[in-house]
C-alpha positions in Angstrom: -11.6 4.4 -13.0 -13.7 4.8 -9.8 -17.1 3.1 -11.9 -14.4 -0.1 -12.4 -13.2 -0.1 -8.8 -17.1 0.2 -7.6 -18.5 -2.8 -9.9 -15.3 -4.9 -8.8 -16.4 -4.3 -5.4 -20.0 -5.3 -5.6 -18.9 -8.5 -7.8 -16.4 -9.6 -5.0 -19.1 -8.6 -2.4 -21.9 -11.4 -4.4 -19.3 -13.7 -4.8 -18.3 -13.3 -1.0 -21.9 -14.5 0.0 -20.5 -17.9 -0.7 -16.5 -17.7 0.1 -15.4 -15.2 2.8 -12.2 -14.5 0.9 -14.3 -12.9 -2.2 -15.2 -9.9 0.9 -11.4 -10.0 1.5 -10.6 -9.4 -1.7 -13.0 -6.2 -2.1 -11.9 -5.0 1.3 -8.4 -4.8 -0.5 -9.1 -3.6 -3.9 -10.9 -0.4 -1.9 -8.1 0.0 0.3 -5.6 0.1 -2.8 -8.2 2.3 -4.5 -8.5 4.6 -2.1 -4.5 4.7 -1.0 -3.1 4.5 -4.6 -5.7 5.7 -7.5 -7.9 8.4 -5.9 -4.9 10.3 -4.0 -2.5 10.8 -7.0 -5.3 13.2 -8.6 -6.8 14.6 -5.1 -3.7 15.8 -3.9 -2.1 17.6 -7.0 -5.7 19.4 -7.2 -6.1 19.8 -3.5 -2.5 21.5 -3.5 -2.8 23.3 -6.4 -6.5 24.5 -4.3 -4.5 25.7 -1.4 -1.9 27.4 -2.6 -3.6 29.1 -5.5 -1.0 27.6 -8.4 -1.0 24.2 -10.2 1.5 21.9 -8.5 3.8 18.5 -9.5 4.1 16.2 -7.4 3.3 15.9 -3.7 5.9 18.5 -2.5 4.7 21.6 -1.5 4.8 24.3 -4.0 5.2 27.4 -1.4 6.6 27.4 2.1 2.8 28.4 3.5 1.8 25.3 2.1 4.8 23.4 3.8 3.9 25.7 7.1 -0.1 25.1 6.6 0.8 21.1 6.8 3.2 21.1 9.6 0.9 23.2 12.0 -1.8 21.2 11.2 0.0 17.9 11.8 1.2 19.8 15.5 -2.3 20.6 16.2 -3.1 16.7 15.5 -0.4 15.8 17.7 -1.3 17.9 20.3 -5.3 16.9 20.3 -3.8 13.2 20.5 -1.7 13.8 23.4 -4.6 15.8 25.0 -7.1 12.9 24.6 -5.0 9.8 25.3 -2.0 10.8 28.0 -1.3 7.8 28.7 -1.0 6.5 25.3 1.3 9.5 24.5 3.0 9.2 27.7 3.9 5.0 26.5 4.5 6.6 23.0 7.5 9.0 24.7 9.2 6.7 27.0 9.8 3.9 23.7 10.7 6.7 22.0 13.0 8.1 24.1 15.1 4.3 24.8 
């Protein structure tokens, strides 16, 4: 699947040399690619990876895996606020209305 995606791209990229919208078009087939054909297999294999079991589905198999994705989505959270306060701060106050 991923040798189809590639060669569409590079086709849409020669054809783009002469229409802009060709580039569009292989901006979005690797977008859909990577959002829709490459994480359906990565994550059942990545979760099966991390929690030592095969897994269906993108649910967490375990509670440590549920735990191991929620602290690592607080420690994101709390880098973000750390680097942009104001941001955060803005983020907060719509929230908060």
């Amino acid at each position: 699947m991923g040798t189809i995606v590639i060669s569409g791209t590079a086709v849409l990229v020669l054809f783009g040399f002469g229409n802009h919208i060709w580039w569009l078009a292989a901006v979005v087939v690797l977008f859909l690619y990577v959002q829709y054909g490459r994480d359906s297999s990565s994550s059942t294999s990545s979760s099966a990876s991390s929690t030592g079991g095969s897994s269906s589905g993108s649910s967490p198999s375990s509670y440590r895996a549920y735990r191991d994705r929620r602290d690592k989505q607080a420690r994101w959270e709390r880098r973000y606020q750390r680097e942009r306060p104001l941001e955060s701060r803005r983020q907060a106050r719509q929230k908060s209305k």
